[in-house]
N, C-alpha and C positions, 0 to 999 in steps of 0.2 A: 558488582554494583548492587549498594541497598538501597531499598525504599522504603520507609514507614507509610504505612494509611493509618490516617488517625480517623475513626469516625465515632464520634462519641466519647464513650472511654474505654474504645475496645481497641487494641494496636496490632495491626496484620504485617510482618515482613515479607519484602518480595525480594527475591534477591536471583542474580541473573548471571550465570556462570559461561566461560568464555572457553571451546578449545576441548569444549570434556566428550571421552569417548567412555563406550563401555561394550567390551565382548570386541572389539572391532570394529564397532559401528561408531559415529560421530554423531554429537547430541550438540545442535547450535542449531537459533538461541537454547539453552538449557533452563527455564526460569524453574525457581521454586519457592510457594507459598507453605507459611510459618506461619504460626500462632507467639504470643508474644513466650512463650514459654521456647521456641524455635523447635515444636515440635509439627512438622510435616503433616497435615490429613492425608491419609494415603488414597481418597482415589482421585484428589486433585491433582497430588503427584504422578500417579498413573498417567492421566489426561493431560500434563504438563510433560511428562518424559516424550509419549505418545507424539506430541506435537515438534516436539524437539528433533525425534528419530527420523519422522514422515512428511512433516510440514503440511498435515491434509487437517481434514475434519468431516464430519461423516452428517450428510444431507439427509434428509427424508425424503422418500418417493413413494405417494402414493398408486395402488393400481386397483382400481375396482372392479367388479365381476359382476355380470347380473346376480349371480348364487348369492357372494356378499352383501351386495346389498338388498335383497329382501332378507337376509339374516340381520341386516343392521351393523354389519363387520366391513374391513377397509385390510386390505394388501400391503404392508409397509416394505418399502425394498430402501438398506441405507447406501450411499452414494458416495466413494471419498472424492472430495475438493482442494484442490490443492489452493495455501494460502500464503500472504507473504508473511517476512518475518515482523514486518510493521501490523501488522493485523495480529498476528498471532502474539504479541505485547499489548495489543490492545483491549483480547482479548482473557489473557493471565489477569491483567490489570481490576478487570471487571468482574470475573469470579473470586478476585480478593477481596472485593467488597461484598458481594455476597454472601462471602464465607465470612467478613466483619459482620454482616448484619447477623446470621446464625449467631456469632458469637455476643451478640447484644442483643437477643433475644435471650442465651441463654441467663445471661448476668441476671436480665429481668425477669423473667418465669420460669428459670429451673429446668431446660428443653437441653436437649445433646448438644449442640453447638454445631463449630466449624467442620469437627470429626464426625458427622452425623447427616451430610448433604444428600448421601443417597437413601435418606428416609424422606426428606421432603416429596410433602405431594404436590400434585400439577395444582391445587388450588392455593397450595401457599405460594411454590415458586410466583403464581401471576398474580397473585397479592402482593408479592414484593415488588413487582415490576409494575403494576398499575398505581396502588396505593404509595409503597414508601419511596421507590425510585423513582418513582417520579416528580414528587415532590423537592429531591434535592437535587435534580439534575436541572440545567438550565437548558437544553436545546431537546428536540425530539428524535434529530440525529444521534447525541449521546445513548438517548434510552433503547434507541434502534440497535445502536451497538451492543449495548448489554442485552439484552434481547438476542441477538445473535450467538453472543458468545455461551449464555446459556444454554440455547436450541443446542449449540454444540459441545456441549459440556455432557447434559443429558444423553443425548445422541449417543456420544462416546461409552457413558454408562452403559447404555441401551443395549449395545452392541455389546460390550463384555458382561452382558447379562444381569447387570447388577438393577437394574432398575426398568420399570413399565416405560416405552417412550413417553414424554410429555409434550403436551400440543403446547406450548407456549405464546399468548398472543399481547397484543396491545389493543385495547379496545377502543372505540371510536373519541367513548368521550375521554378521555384518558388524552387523546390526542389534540382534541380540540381545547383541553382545557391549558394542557401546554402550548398551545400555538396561542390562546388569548394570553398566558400570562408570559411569555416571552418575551423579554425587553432585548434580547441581543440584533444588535444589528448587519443586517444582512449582509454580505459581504460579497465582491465581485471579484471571479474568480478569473483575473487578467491582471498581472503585474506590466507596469508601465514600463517603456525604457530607460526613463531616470532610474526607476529601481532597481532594474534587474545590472544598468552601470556601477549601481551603486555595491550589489551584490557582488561583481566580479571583482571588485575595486578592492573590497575586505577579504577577497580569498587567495589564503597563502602560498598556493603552487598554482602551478600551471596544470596539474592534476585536476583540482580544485573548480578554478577555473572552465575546465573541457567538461566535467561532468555536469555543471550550470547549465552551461554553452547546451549538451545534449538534451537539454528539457526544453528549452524551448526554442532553439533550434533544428533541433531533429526531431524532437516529442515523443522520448524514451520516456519508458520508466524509471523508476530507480531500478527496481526487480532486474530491468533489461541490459541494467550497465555491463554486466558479467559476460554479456552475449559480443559483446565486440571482439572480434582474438584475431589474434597477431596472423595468422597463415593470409588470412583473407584481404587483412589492413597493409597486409606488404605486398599485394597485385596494385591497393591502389595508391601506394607509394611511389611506384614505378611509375604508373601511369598521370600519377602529378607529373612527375621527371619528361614524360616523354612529349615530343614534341608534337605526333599525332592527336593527343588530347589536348593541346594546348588550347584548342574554342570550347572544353568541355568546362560547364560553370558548375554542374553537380553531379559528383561521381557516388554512385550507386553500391549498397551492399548487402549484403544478404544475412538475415537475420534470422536463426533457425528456429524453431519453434520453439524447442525446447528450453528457448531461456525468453520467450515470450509468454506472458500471463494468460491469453490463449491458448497456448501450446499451435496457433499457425504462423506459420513461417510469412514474412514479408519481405520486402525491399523497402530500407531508409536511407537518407541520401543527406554527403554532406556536400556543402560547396567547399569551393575551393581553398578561399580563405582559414575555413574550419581545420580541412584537409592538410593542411598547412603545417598549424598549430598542433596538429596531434600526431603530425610527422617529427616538430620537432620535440614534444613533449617522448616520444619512441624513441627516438636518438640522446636526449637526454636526461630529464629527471628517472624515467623507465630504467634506462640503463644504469645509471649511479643504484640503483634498487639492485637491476640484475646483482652487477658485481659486488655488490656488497654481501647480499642474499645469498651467491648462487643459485638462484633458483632461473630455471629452464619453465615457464609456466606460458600457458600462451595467453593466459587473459589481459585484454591490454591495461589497462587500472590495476595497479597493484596495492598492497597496503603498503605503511610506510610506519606504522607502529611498530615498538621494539619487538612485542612479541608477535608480529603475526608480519614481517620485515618480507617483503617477494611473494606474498601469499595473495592468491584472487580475493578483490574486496568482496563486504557480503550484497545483498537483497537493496539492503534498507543502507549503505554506507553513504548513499549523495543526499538521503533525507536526514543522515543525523548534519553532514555538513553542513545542506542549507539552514537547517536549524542556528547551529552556532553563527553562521555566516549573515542571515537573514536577520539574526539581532543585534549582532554588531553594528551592520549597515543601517537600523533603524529604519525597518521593511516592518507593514503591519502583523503584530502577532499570528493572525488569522491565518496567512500566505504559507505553505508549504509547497515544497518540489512538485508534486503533482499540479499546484498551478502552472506551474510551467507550462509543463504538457497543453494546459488551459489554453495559457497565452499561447502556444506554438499554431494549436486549431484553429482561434480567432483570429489571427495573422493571414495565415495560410486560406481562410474562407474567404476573405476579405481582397485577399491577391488573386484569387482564382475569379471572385465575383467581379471585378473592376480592372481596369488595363490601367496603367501609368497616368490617363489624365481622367481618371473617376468613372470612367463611366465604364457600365454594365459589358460586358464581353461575353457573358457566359450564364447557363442561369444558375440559380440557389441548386437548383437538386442534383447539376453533373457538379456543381461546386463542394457539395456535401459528399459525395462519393470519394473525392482525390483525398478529402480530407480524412474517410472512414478508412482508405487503402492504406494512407501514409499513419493513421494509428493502428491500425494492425484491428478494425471493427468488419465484422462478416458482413457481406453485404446479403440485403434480403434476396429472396428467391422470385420478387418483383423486379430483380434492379436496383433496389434503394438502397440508400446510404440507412444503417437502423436508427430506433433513436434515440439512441446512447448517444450519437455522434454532436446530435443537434444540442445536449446540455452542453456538448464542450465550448459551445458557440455562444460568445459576447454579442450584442448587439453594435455597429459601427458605434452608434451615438453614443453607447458605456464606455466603448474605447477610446475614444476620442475626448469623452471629458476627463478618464483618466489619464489620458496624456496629457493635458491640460491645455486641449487647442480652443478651447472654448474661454 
């Protein structure tokens, strides 16, 4: 896959390579930034291989000392983070423009350009990011991203010694001046059940379909789809079949850390109905994969492209779906897969808070708890739900108008 950026009249290619290994080691995604001449900056490709090989990126932490600070000095320790592959696309994405702007800088005063990033100093990088980025970005979310991906850009530098760490910031009025000129409207991060029928309605397998289904019915990730596998999914196979479970409405599964964004392991749970469907999705579309593939794989989601036919899908495969799927169905641009998740929390707060005829059963804060354990959010060292948990949370009344009971 290519991309042009066009920004000015400087043209960056992105191009995002599928499957490639090197030495033995696997490089997915593999993205690489080009000049229009398709000649590579080498330490973008460094920090793009890097990310491909590791999937991390490397934090700053500071640690202070009395000694340091009456020297006026600061303790840097870098941190690797692991991230997903949607992020780390979003990230390639925004140091190509970066590396555009270099190169539209050079057009204009004569300066190194795109091959020249690890000369930039900490006061140009946030010149670019206060002053010109910000001017052509429309959200402050956007510019947060770029902002991050730089921190880790540098970062990376930092670490292979090529460059002084840089403090990278966004200043206040920088922030306010975007949040006054902002005209995008705000958007509520709860897909109604017309849409989400409407989403299922567009989606071509029954694959398709379950992995929907697991956003906002179970409140996966994308990242997390991987973590489903066959050894554990065929206990509760049985236990659909068997007759002692027959009053069980939600059979339970264990989720291990390591294909949680967390890295801690939970309990997700599907009903029965769910259970069902992805018993028969296992017995059939799965298996037409197996035998055609041969492939022995226990992840349950398999791919079904020619070139990757029985192979475990990736990170980010139910977010390129719902994409396709979500504009077909004529769902707001805005909505991605992570809403789901959205809607699964608001649902789930809303049943926990209220019994069958509306009224209260329970309070808001054991209600944010069930909801913090079933996303896979630590709970504090008080008891509480964090409060991360609470953004996931609609308001009844948001929900309700977009259901359209009003």
């Amino acid at each position: 896959m290519i991309t042009k950026l066009l920004d000015y009249v400087v043209l960056i290619q992105v191009e995002k390579f599928a499957n490639r290994t090197y030495d033995g080691y696997s490089l997915e995604p593999y993205w690489v930034i080009y000049n229009e001449r398709w000649k590579p900056p080498l330490a973008p490709l460094l920090f793009t291989t890097f990310l491909a090989r590791f999937n991390t990126v490397f934090e700053a932490r500071l640690f202070s000392s009395g000694a340091t600070q009456r020297n006026g000095g600061e303790k840097v320790e870098l941190i690797e983070r692991t991230i997903s592959d949607s992020t780390i696309r979003a990230y390639v994405y925004a140091l190509a423009k970066f590396l555009s702007y270099l190169e539209e800088c050079r057009l204009e005063d004569q300066t190194p350009g795109m091959h020249a990033s690890t000369s930039c100093s900490e006061r140009f990088v946030n010149h670019y990011l206060n002053a010109v980025l910000a001017r052509r970005l429309k959200s402050p979310s956007s510019l947060a991203t770029h902002r991050s991906a730089l921190i880790a850009y540098y970062n990376f530098l930092h670490y292979m010694e090529f460059t002084p760490r840089l403090r990278l910031e966004i200043s206040r009025c920088t922030r306010q001046a975007m949040a006054e000129s902002s005209t995008k409207q705000h958007y509520i991060q709860y897909i109604p059940r017309h849409s989400r029928s409407a989403l299922i309605g567009h989606c071509r397998t029954l694959a398709e379909k379950l992995m929907m289904r697991m956003g906002f019915e179970v409140g996966l990730r994308t990242s997390e789809l991987p973590g489903l596998r066959i050894p554990a999914l065929q206990k509760l196979f049985l236990q659909l079949n068997n007759k002692d479970f027959e009053n069980v409405e939600l059979f339970k599964f264990w989720l291990e850390g390591r294909y949680a964004k967390t890295g801690k392991s939970r309990w997700i749970y599907f009903d029965r109905e769910l259970l069902r469907d992805m018993q028969r999705y296992y017995e059939t579309e799965r298996q037409w994969l197996i035998d055609a593939s041969a492939s022995n794989h226990e992840s349950f989601f398999l791919r079904t492209d020619q070139g990757g036919l029985g192979k475990e899908i990736s990170k980010s495969h139910a977010t390129n779906v719902f994409r396709k799927r979500a504009k077909a169905a004529g769902l707001k641009p805005e909505f991605s897969f992570h809403d789901l998740r959205h809607t699964f929390a608001t649902e789930l707060f809303h049943e926990e808070v209220t019994g069958p005829e509306g009224r209260e059963t329970r309070s808001e804060s054991a209600a944010l708890i069930v909801v913090a354990q079933r996303l896979g959010h630590s709970i504090t060292k008080n008891g509480h739900a964090p409060e991360v948990t609470t953004r996931y949370i609609r308001m009844r009344i948001q929900m309700q108008e977009m259901e359209g009971i009003f």
